[in-house]
N, C-alpha and C positions, 0 to 999 in steps of 0.2 A: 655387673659386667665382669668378664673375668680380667686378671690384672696380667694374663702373660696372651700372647699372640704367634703363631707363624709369620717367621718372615724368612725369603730365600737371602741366605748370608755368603759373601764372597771369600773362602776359603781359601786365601792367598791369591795373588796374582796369577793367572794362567789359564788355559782351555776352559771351556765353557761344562766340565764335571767338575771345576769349582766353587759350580753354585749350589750350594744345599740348600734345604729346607733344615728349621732349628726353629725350638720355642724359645721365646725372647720375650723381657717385659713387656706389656704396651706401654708407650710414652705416654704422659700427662700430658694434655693444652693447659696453655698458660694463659694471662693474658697477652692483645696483640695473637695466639693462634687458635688455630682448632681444631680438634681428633676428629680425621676422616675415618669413618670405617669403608675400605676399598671393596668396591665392585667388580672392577675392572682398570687393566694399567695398561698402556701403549710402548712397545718394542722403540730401541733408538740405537743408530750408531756410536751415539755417546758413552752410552752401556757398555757396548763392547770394550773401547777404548777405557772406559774404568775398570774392566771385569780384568784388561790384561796389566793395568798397572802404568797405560799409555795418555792419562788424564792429569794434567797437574793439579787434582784434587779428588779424590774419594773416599766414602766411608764404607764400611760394611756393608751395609744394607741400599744398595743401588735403586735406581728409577727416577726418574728425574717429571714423572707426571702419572695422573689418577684420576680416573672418576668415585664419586661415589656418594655417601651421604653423611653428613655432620653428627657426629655424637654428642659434642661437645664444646663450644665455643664462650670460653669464661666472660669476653667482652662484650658477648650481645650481637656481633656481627651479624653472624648467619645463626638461624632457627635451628635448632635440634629437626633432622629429619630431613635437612633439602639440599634437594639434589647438586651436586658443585663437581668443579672440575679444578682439581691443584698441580702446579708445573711450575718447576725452576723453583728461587730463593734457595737455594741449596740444596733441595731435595736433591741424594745421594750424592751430592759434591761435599759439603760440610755439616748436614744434619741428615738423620735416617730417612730415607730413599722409601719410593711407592713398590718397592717388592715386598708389600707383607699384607699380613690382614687389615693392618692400622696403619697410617700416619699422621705426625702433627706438622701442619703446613702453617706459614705466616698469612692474616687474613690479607694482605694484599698481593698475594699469589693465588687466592682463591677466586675463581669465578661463580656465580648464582648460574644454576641450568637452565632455574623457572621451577615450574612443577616438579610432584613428585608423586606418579611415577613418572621419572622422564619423557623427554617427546620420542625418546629411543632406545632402541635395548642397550643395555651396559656395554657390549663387546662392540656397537657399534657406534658409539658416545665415546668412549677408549681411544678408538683413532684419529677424533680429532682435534682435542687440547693445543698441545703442543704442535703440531705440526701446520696448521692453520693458525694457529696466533703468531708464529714465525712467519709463513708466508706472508700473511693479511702486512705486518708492521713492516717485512722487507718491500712489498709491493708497493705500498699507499704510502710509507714515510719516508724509507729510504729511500727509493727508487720515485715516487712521486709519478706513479705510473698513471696515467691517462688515456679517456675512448678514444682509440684508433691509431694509438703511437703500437710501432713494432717492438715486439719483446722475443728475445731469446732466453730461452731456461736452459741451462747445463745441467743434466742428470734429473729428465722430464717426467721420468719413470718409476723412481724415488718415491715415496709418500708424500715428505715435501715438495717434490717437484707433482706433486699430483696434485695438491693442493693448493697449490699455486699456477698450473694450470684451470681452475676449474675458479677459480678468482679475479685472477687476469681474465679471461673469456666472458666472464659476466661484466666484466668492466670495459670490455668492449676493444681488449689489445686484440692484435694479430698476431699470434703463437706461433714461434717457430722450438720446438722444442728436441732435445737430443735424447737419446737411447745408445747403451750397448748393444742391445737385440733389436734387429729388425723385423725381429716377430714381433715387437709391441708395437709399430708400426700404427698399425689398423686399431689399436687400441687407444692409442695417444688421439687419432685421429676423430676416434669417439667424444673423444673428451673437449674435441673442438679447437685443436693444434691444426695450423693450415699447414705446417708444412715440417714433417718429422725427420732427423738427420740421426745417423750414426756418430754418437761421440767417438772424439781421437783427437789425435796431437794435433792432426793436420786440418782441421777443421776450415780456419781461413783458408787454405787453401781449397776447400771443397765448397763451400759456400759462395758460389762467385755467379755473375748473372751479366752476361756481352761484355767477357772479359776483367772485368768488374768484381772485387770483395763486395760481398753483401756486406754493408752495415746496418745495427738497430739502434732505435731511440735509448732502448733499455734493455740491460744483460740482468739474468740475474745467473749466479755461478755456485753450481752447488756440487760442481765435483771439487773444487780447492784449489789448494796453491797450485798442484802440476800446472791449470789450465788458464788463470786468471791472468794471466800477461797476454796469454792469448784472446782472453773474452775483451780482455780494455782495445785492444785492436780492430773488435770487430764491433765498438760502439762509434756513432758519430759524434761529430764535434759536438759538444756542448750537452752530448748525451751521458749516460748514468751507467754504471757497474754498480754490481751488489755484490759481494763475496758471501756466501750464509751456511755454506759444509764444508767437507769434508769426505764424499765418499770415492775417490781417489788418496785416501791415507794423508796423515799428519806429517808426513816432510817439508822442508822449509822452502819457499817460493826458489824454485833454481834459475844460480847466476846464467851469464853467456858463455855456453860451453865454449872454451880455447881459447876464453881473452884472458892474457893475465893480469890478477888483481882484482878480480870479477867474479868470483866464487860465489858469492851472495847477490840478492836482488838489489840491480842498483836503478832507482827511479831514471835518472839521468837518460842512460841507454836503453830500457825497457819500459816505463811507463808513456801510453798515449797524450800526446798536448789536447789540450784542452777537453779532455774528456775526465768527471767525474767519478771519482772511488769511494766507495764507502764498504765497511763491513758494519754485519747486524750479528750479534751473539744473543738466543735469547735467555742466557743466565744473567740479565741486567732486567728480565719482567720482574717487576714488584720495587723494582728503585723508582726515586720521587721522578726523574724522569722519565723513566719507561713502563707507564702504570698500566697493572694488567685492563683496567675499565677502559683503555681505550681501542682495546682488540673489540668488534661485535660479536663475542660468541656465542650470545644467544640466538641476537639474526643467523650466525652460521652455521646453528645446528638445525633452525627452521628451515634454512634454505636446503641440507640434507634432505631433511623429514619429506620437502614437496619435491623431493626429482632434483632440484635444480645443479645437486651438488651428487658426485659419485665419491661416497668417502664411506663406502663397504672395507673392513679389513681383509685383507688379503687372505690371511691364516688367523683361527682362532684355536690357541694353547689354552689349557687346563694350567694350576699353578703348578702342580704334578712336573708340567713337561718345559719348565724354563730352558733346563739344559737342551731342549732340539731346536724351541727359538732362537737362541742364540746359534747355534751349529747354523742354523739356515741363515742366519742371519752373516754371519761369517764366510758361508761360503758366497754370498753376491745372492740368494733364490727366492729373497723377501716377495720380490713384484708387487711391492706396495706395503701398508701398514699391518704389524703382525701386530694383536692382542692377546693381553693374556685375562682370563677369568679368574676372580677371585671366591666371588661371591654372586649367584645368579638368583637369588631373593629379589 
């Protein structure tokens, strides 16, 4: 095996033509890891925000998740040759990131597929790692979401919110989910969302039924701070908030404009009584807490495989063409999970 590899390297902080491609050693597994040789990697917001220097942690070589197959695992974990899906423990925050030909992941960030060849093709095995093991742990643990309680997703249209959509439904919530485009509309509605809204500030105020705010059992919030004072509003007493992104941008939850002394989030005057908050980050999969075995990803790539689940990538990129997934990615044009190819063996 050759001892150096391709990997796309982040050339300073800035625009998305500071990603090149560069041969770079492959890293050694140790023990505790294992060299993936990559397939296929899955697009993230978080990327972005690394790529521009807006992450409080990055290495060179970004991606924060991978499919692909084991070359190498010194501890016996996983078989030479099967197929695995790697996300988070560091990858591209403190250790080299799934933008290359290779990476070495911790074996408890690694998932088993099953078989090998996979039950799917690589670019569409890519899309769902990461974004459905967030979902799946924001739904079922933080949120403790159950058949036939109401749920509201913020930013429905998202990859994660699509994936969370298509879990929630199976689980037998009643989706009320948001969009910027009212063109997704009809699509959200595909996906078995009863009742699809235009995200915006004013949201509570739009959501109302014989004068009446709608409230839900469970929020889950994935455009971020702008919105989350607004989502704890629209939960009932004793019901749940999830905070889990970030695609309204990283600025800090804002105080009440023209009070003085209130610059910043104050619980006091903006959080709802007795309604539940939690945030789920999943850069804690692979801590003794939050152990990847307890996501089902292999049920969830079955339940792809039979229809049950629409978790088709949206865009599929060559390694070649990083720099336009991110462009697309940047400008809002994702409409769901971008992948990128590495290797189509």
């Amino acid at each position: 095996m050759s001892q150096s590899m391709r990997a796309i390297v982040i050339n300073g902080f800035g625009p998305p033509e500071n990603l090149i491609i560069k041969t770079v050693p492959r890293p050694p597994a140790t023990l505790g890891t294992a060299l993936i040789r990559i397939r296929a990697f899955g697009i993230n917001h978080a990327e972005m925000h690394m790529r521009r220097g807006e992450w409080a942690e990055s290495v060179p070589i970004s991606g924060i998740e991978c499919v692909g197959t084991v070359e190498d695992c010194p501890g016996g974990e996983f078989a030479p040759g099967s197929a695995v899906a790697a996300l988070m423990g560091g990858l591209g925050r403190s250790i080299p990131g799934t933008y290359a030909e290779y990476t070495v992941a911790n074996v408890r960030n690694i998932a088993d597929l099953g078989e090998n060849p996979p039950m799917l093709p690589w670019p569409e095995l890519a899309a769902i790692p990461e974004s459905y093991a967030t979902a799946w742990t924001c739904l079922f643990r933080n949120l403790e979401l159950e058949n036939g309680q109401t749920l509201l997703i913020r930013g429905a249209t998202s990859a994660f919110g699509r994936a969370a959509v298509n879990l929630a439904v199976e689980a037998g919530a009643i989706v009320t989910g948001t969009t910027r485009n009212k063109e997704m509309f009809q699509h959200l509605q595909s996906l078995g969302v009863s009742d699809p809204v235009i995200e915006g500030p004013d949201l509570p105020t739009r959501l109302r039924d014989e004068g009446k705010t709608v409230k839900f059992d469970r929020i889950l919030d994935l455009v971020g701070n702008i919105t989350v004072v607004d989502s704890m509003s629209l939960a009932k007493r004793g019901g749940r908030v999830c905070l889990a992104g970030w695609l309204g941008g990283l600025d800090p939850i804002p105080g009440l404009p023209g009070v003085s002394g209130h610059a910043g989030f104050n619980p006091l005057l903006q959080m709802a009584s007795g309604v539940h908050f939690s945030f789920f980050g999943s850069f804690v999969f692979g801590n003794p807490e939050f152990p990847l075995t307890d996501v089902p990803l292999k049920s969830i790539v079955q339940s792809v495989r039979d229809g049950r689940f629409d978790a088709r990538p949206s865009r599929v990129f060559e390694f070649e063409q990083i720099q336009d997934a991110h462009r697309i990615m940047e400008a809002g044009q994702a409409n769901g999970k971008m992948v990128v190819v590495v290797d189509r063996e």
